[in-house]
N, C-alpha and C positions, 0 to 999 in steps of 0.2 A: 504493500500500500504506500503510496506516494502523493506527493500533492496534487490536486485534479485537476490543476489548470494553472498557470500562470496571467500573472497581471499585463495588461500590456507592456511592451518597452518603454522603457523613458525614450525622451525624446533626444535624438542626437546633438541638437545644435546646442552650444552652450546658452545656458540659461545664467541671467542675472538674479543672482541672491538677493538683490534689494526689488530688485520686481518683484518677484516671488513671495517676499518676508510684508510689499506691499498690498499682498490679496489679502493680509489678515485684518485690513482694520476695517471693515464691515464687522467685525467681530468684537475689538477693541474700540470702536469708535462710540457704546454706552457707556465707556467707563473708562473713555480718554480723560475727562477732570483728574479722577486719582491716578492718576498712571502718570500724566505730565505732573501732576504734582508733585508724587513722589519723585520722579527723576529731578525736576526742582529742589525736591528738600534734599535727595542725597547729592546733589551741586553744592546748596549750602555747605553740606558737612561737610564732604569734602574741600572746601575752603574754609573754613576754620583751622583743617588742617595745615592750610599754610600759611595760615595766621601765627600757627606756634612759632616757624623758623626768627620769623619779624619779631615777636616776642625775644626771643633768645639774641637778636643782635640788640635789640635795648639793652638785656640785663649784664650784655658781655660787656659792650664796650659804654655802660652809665654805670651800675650800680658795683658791677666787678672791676672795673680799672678804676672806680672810687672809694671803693671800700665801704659801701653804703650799705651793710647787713638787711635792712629795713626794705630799701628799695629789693633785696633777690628776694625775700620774702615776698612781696608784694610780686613782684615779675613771678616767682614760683605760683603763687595763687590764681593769674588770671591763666598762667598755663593750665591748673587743674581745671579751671571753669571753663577755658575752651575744648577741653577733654573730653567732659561731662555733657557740654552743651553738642558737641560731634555725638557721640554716645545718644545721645536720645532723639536726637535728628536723625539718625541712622535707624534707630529703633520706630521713628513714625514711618521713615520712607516703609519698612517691611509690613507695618501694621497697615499702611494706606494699598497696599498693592495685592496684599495675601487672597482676602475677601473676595473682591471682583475679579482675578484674576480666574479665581476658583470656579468663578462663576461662567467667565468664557469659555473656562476647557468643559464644562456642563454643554453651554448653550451650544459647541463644535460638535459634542458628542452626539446632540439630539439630535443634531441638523443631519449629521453624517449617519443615524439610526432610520432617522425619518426617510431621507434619500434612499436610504438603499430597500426601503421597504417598498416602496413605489418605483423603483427599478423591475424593470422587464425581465423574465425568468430566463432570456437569453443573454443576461449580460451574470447572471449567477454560475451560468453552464460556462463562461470564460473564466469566471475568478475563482482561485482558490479561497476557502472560508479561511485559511490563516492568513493571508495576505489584509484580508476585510479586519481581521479583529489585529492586527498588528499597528495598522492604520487609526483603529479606533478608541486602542490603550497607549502603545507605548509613544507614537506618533504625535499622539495629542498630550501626552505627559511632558513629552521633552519641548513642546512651545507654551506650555506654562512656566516650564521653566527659564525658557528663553526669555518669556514676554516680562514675568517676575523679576528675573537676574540678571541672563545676558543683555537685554536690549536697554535697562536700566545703566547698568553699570558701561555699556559702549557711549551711553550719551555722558555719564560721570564724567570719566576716565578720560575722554576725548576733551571735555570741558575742562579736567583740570590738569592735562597735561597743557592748554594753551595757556592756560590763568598763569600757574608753574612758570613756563617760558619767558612769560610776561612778567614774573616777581624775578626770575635768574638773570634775564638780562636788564630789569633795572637797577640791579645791584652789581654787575659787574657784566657789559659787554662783553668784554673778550672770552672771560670764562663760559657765557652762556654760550658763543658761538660754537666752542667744541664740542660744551655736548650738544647743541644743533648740527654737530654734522653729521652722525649718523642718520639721521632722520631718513635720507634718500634714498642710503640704501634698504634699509629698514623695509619703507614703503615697498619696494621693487618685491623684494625677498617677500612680504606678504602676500600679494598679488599672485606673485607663482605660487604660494603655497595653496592660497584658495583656489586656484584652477584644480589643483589635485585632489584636492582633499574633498572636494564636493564628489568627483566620479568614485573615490570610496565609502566617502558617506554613503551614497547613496547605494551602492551593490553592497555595505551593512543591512543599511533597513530591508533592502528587498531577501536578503538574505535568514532576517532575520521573522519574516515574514513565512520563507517557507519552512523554516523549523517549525513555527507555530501551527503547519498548515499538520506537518509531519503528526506533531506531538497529539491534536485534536484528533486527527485519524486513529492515530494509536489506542488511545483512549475509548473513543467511541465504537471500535473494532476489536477491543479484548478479547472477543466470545474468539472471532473470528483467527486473532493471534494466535491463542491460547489451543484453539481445536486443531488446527494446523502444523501446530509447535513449529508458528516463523519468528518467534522473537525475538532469536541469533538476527536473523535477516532484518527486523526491524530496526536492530540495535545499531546493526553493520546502516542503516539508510540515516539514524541517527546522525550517528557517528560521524558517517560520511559527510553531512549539512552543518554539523556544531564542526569538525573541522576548520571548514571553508569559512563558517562564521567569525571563528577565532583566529585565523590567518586575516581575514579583511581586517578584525582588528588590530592587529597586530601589528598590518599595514598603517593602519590610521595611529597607533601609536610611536611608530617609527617617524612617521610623517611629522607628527605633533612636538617629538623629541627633537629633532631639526630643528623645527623654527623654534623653539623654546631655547635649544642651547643658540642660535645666534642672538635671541630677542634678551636673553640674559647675558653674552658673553660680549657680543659689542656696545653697549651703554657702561658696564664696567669698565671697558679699557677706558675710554673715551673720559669716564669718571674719575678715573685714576688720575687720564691726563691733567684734566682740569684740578684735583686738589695740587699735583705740582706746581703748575704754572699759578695758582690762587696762592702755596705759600710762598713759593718767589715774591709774588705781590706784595706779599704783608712783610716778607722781610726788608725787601727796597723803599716801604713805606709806602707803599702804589694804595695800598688796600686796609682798611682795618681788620683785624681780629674778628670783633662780630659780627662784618659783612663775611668773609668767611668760614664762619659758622652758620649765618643763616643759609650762603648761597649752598655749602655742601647737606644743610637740614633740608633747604627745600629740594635741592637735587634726590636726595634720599626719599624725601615723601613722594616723589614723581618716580619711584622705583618700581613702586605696584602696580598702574597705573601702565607703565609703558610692559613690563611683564607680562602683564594678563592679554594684553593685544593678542598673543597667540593662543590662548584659551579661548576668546572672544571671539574670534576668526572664527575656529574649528567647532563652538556654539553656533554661528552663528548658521554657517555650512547644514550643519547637522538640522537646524532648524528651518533653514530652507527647502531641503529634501522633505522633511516632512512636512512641509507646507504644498510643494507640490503630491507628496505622493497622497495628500488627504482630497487635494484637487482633482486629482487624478478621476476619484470616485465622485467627485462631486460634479464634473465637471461631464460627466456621463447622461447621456439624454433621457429622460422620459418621456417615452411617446405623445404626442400631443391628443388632448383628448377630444371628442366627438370632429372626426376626421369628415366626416361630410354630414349634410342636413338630411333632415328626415323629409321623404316623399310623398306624395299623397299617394302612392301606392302602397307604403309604409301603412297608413291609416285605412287605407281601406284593405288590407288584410288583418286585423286585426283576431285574436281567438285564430290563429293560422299554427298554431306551435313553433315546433324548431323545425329550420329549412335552412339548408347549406345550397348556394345558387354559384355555381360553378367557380368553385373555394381552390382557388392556388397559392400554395404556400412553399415558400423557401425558406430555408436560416439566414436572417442577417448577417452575419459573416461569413455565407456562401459566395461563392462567385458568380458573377452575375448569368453567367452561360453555362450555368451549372443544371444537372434536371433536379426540377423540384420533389416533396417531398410527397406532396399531393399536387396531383394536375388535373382542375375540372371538377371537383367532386360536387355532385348534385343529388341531395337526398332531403327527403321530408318527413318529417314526425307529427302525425297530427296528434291534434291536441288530445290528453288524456293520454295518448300510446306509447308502449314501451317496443322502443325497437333493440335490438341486440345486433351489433356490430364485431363479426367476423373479421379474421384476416390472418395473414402467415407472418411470423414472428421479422419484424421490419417492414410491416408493409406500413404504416403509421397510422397505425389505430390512436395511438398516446395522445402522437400530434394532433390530430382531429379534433380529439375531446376536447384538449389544451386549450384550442382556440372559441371554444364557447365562452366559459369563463373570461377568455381574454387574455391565457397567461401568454399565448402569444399574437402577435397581431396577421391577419388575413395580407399574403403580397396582392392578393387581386381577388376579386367575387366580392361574394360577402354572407353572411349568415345574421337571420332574424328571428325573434324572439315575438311571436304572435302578432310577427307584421312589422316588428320595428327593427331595422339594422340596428346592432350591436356595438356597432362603432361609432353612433349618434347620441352613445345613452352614457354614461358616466361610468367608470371602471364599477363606484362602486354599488350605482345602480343595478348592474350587469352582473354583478356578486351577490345580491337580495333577491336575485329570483333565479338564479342558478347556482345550486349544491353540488360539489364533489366529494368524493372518496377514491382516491389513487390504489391500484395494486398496495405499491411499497408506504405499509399507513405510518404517520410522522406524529407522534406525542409529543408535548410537551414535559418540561421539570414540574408541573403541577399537578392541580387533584385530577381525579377523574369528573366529578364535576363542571370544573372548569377547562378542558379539554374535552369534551361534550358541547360543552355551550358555547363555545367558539362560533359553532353552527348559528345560533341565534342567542346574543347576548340578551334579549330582554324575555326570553321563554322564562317558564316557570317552575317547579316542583315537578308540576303532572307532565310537562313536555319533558322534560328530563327523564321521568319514570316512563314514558311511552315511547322515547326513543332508543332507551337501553332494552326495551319488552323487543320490539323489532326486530334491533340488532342481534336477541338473545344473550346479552351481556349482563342482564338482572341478578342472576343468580351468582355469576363470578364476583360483582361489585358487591355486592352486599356478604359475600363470603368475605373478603379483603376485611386488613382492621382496621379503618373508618369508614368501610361503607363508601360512597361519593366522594367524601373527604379524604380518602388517601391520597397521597401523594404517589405518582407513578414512576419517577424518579427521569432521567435524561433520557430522551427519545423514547420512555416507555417501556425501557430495557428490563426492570422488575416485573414484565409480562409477559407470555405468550406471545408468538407471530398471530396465533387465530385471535386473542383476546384483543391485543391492540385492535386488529382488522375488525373486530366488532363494534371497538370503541370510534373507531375513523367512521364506518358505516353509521350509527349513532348520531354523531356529530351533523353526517350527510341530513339527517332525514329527521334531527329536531326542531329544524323551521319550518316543516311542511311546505317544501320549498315549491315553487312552479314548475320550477324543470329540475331533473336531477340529471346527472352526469358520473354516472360509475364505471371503473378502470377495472374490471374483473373483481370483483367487492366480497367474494366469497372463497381465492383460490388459496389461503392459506388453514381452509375448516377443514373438519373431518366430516364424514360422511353426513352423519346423523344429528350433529349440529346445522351441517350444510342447509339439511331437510328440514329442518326447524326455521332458520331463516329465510329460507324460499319463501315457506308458509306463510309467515309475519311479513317478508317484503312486498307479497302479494297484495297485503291490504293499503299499503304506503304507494304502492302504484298503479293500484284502480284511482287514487285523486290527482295523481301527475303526471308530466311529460317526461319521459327517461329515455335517456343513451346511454347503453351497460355494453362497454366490452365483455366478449366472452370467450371462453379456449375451451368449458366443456360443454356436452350437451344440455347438462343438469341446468347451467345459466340462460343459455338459451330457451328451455322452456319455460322460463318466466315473460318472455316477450310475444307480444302478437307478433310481429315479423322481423325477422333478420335482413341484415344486407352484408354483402361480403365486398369489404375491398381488397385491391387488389391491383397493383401497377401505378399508385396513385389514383385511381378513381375507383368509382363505385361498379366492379362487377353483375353484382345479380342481386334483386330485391324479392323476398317472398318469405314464405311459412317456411319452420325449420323442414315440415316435409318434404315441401314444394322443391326445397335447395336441394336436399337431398337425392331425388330423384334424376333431379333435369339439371346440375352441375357437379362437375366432378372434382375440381378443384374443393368444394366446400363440405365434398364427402368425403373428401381426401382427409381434412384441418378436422371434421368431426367423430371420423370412425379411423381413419389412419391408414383406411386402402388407398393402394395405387391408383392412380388415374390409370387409365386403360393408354392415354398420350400425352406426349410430357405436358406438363402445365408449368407455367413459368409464376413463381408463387414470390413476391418482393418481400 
């Protein structure tokens, strides 16, 4: 088991960091006041701190070259009060920023939840689910932290390396110029680094994206692992992905190690240079004492400051990638809804049931000159009738269904619902008068209860109790230790294949829906449950319209008439006997004889 899909590529061209880091403030822009605030207050504090160096050239060359006890006292205190006053200016910037910051990586989260719920079922068949939740935790964790920290401390640190500059060279030009000359290459040597460091940031995240994807499979396929004894094999697909993980890192810490020994090793020299040449000054008389103590204090306080530059960088990278790779999903279409207007043909068939009017359908990321999946298909369900839909394993029974609900969209025709094209009506109007239940049934981590009424959240006690009678789920649910109120546990893994499948059925047929839509709804029962359910679905579809895949005869005889597809279109329409008799292809799919001539079965 491996991950199912990969995300699209990033895109080749180089992308700018600061465009990118600019999509978030639709985000930031409720709670820009505290956020420019904070960076404001920690401006202040960080100038305070270079308040102290100026401090210290008073006390050197007044109160110490006079012997004035009184006055270093006094100079010592207002040091301690501009300490205290950094210190708690520091302490508002984090209390101004924590709250709402907290609040956008919420408000990303939802947006980014919401999105993908209303995403088309062909764009879920491309991504892998650990791609989607890497995106949606770690992704979003580390631009809170950017938005918090890094992007705070880049407007600081930038403000008070120029403030700095501006205190070092009005205390002594020449000295400030040296340490102003590394500056250029500085600059250069960051630029290269953030060219790099984004194309491994970014093959990190995606990296770390399909471990999640790996770990979720694993987890969710135990049964699966464990029955097989592939666990060596999982371990080894592990292994293989935390590897690669840990070398990208590894990468980005070598990367990081670079610019950090230049961005720490050439302002030292350069700093060295400058205390020489400052005490030449003071001994030729050029300089005072306490100008050189302040200009090497505030040299000193601007150490942090220009240091973190390459921390800040490779934040800032890291934060970008994730800014795009959250885009990436966001920035994924939703089909637009009611795609044409309703006709007066529309209205005057109305009470017409389900009718598919020559339905061609291809995958969105097929090729355009590709053959479709269904070509032409034209069939009609009147109202009240259940038909059962035949077909050989790929001939696209699935697809068919799929497109009532809407989970995917029609490339051409169209299908109507008692007269009205489906594609004029609202996804989620289109969802209130047609119920499914798929083969493979999908539980949730909650009760049975609530996993029932999915189906219709405003049903009541007695719909709940009528829809598990149907199903024949009655007597399991109330065997269980809370009755309705159990918890079924992740995909409903504390049950049966046939239990879930009763409880997905259930779910189908607690809104008393207008049309239902069933994917083979009984292939995981045993016989004589099977029989049991026939019996109860009988009375659920004398009052509605139904399309039930079938694979055996037993489901077939729940429907007045079958139809068989076949090559993309609709074959043959008629009574299971009717089929049986006068095609051979669907005696073939129902009893397992050969055709007497080949039959070409899709």
């Amino acid at each position: 088991m491996s991950a199912s899909a990969d995300p699209p590529a990033a895109p080749a061209r180089k992308r700018s960091v600061v465009r990118s880091l600019l999509r978030l403030w639709p985000y930031v822009r409720p709670v820009r006041a505290r956020v420019f605030g904070a960076a404001l207050v920690a401006i202040v504090a960080a100038s305070m701190g270079l308040i102290m160096p100026l401090v210290l050239k008073w006390i050197v060359d007044g109160p110490v070259t006079d012997g004035d006890t009184a006055g270093v006292w006094l100079g010592g205190g207002v040091l301690l009060a501009v300490g205290v006053i950094e210190s708690l200016l520091f302490g508002l910037r984090r209390w101004l920023v924590a709250r709402p910051l907290a609040g956008v990586e919420a408000d990303m989260r939802s947006a980014l939840y919401r999105h993908v719920q209303r995403l088309p079922v062909s764009f879920h068949d491309r991504w892998a689910t650990g791609q989607l939740l890497s995106r949606g935790t770690g992704d979003l964790q580390l631009l809170r932290m950017f938005l918090a920290f890094g992007l705070t401390f880049l407007i600081v640190n930038s403000a008070t390396i120029l403030i700095g500059f501006g205190v070092l060279m009005a205390q002594g030009w020449q000295l400030g110029l040296v340490l102003a000359a590394p500056v250029v290459p500085l600059i250069w040597l960051c630029v290269a680094f953030e060219t790099r460091f984004s194309l491994v940031a970014r093959r990190a995240q995606d990296q770390m994206g399909d471990l999640t994807t790996v770990v979720e499979e694993s987890i969710l396929g135990i049964r699966i692992i464990k029955g097989f004894g592939r666990h060596r094999s999982q371990a080894r697909a592990f292994h293989e992905l935390s590897g690669r993980l840990r070398d990208t890192e590894l990468r980005k810490a070598r990367l990081l190690a670079g610019i950090w020994l230049v961005i720490l090793t050439l302002p030292e020299v350069f700093l060295g240079a400058a205390l020489v040449l400052g005490v030449a000054q003071v001994a030729d008389g050029d300089l005072t004492a306490g100008t050189l103590v302040a200009f090497m204090t505030t040299a000193m306080a601007l150490r942090w400051p220009v240091e973190s530059i390459g921390f800040l960088l490779a934040l800032c990278n890291e934060a970008a990638t994730a800014t795009d790779r959250f885009f990436e999903v966001m920035d994924a279409e939703i089909p637009a809804e009611a795609a044409r207007e309703a006709t007066a043909a529309d209205a005057a068939a109305a009470g017409d049931g389900l009718r598919f009017e020559n339905v061609v359908f291809r995958f969105p990321d097929s090729p355009p000159d590709s053959e479709p999946v269904l070509n032409g298909v034209d069939l009609h369900i009147r109202p009240g009738e259940t038909l059962a839909l035949v077909g050989g394993t790929g001939s696209g029974k699935t697809t068919l269904i799929g497109l009532v609900p809407r989970l995917h969209e029609v490339t051409s025709g169209r299908i109507t619902l008692d007269g009205t094209d489906i594609a004029t009506l609202p996804r989620e109007r289109v969802r209130e008068l047609v119920a499914v239940a798929f083969e493979e049934p999908t539980l949730f981590s909650a009760t049975v209860r609530e996993n029932v009424l999915m189906g219709a959240e405003d049903a009541g006690r007695a719909e709940l109790d009528r829809a598990l009678r149907v199903s024949q789920a009655a007597d399991f649910v109330a065997a269980l230790p809370a009755g309705v109120e159990t918890e079924v546990g992740e995909q409903g893994l504390s049950l049966s294949g046939g239990q879930r499948q009763r409880l997905a059925l259930a779910r189908a047929v607690v809104g008393r829906p207008r049309f239902l839509v069933l994917d083979d709804p009984l292939s995981a029962l045993d016989v004589h449950t099977e029989a049991r359910v026939e019996a109860a679905l009988r009375e659920v579809l004398a009052d509605t319209t139904a399309l039930v895949v079938a694979h055996r005869p037993s489901t077939v005889q729940l429907a007045d008439r079958v139809a068989l597809l076949s090559g993309g279109r609709i074959a043959a329409v008629g009574s299971h006997a009717e089929l049986l008799h006068t095609n051979a292809e669907y005696r073939h799919l129902m009893t397992g004889e050969h055709a007497e001539s080949e039959v070409s079965v899709s």
